[in-house]
N, C-alpha and C positions, 0 to 999 in steps of 0.2 A: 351398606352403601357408604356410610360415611368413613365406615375401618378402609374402606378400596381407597376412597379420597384422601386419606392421611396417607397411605402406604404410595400412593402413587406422588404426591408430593413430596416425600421424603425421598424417592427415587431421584425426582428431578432436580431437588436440592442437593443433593450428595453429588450429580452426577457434574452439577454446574460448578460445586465446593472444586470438585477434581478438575474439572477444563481451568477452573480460576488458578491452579497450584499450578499445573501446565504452567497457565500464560504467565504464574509469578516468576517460575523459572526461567522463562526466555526473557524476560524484565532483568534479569543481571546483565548487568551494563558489558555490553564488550567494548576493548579500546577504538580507538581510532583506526589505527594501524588492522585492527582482525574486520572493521565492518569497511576499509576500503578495498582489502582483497574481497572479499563479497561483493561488492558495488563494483569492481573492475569484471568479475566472472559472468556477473548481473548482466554488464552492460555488453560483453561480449554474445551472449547469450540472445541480448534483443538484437542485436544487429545480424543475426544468423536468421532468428524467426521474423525480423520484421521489414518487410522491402522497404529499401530505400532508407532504412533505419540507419544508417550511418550518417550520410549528408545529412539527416532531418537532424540527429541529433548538433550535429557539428554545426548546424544554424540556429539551435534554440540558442537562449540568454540564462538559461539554467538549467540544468537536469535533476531531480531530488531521484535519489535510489534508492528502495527499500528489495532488496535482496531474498530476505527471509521472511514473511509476516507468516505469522500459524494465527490461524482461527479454525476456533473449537467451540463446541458448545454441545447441548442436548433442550432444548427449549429457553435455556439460558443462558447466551456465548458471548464472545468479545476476541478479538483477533489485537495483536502487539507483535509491531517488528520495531528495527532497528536501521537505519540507512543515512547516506550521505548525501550534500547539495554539491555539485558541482558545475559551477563554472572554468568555464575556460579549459575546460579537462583537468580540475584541478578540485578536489574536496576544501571547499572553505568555512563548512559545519555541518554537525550531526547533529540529525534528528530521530524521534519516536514517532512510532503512528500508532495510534491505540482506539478502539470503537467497542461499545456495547451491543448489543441488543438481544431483542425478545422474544419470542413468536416461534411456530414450526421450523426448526433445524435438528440436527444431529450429526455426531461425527467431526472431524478434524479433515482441514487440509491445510497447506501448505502453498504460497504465489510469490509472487514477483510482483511490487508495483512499482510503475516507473511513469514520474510524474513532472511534464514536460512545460516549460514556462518560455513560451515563446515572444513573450512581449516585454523589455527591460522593467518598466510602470507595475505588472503585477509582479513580478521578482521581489523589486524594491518593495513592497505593499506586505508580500510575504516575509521579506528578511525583515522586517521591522514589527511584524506580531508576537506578541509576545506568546503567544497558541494559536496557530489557525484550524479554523472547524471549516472544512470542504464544506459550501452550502450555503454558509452562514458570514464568513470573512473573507469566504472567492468561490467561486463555483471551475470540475476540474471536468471538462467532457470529456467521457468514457471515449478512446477509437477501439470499434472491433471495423477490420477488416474481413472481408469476404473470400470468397477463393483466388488465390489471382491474383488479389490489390496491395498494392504497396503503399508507404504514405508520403511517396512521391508524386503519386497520382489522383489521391486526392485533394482534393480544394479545402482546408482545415484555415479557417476563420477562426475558433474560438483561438482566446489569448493563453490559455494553459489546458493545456490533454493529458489526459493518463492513460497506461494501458497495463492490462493484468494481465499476466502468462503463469504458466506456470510450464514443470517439464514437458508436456504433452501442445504446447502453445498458447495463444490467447487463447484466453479466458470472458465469455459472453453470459451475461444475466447477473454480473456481480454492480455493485454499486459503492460509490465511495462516499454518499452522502451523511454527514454527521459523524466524519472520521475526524478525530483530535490528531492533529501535528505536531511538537512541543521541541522545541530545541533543547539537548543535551548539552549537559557541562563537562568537555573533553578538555 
């Protein structure tokens, strides 16, 4: 029993050793100029799958766009992208997203998150952390839409929303809670 207990935790540490070499590699900084063609394709992208995503966007006070995040894991994971803040339709700094965790998972995938600052006060609140932890330094409510809804049509009160997609559309049951933000030095 105890040789299955060792052999199985050496499985699960090898397997996290490998998703962490992954995520090292997506960790190489790309410039400015490679993560805003990503954040333009990004943003293209959501205003195809998400009604009324274009006005909502063009009336936020920020847009943060994270393009490519991979999260991986096997009981031990952590997900790291790369993306840009724009205001004004304009990138005025890059940022990382990067999160841990624990517990049943397996396997790799690949989303979009696109994280919407609709109020000036948390912007500024935000461009002035020096790390924001979703949760802990601003809370970001998830919108899943239903068949049908655009987010034109809903009544969206909180002060900053996020939304996960990925190729196949939003994305439902994901969480961004005790995700690390971190401003890169571009």
């Amino acid at each position: 029993m105890k040789r299955m207990t060792k052999i199985a935790l050496t499985v699960i540490f090898a397997l996290a050793f490998i998703s962490g070499m992954a995520l090292a590699k997506r960790a190489e900084a790309a410039s400015g100029k490679a993560i805003d063609i990503k954040v333009d394709s990004a943003l293209e992208d959501f205003t195809k799958k998400v009604g009324g995503g274009k006005k909502f966007l063009e009336e936020a006070k920020g847009v943060l766009v994270f393009p490519s995040v991979l999260k991986a894991g096997f009981g031990i994971g952590g997900q790291y992208g790369e993306g840009a803040l724009r205001v004004g339709g304009k990138s005025i700094d890059y940022y990382s997203i990067a999160s841990a965790s624990i517990g049943f998972q397996a396997g790799a995938q690949e989303m979009t998150i696109v994280i919407v600052f609709l109020e000036k006060n948390e912007l500024d609140k935000f461009q002035k952390s020096e790390g924001w932890e979703v949760g802990v330094d601003g809370s970001v409510a998830l919108v899943t839409l239903g068949a049908g809804a655009s987010v034109d049509t809903m009544n969206i009160k909180d002060p900053v929303v996020g939304f996960i997609f990925n190729n196949k559309g939003l994305m439902y049951n994901l969480a961004l809670q005790g995700t690390k933000i971190t401003k890169l030095n571009k």
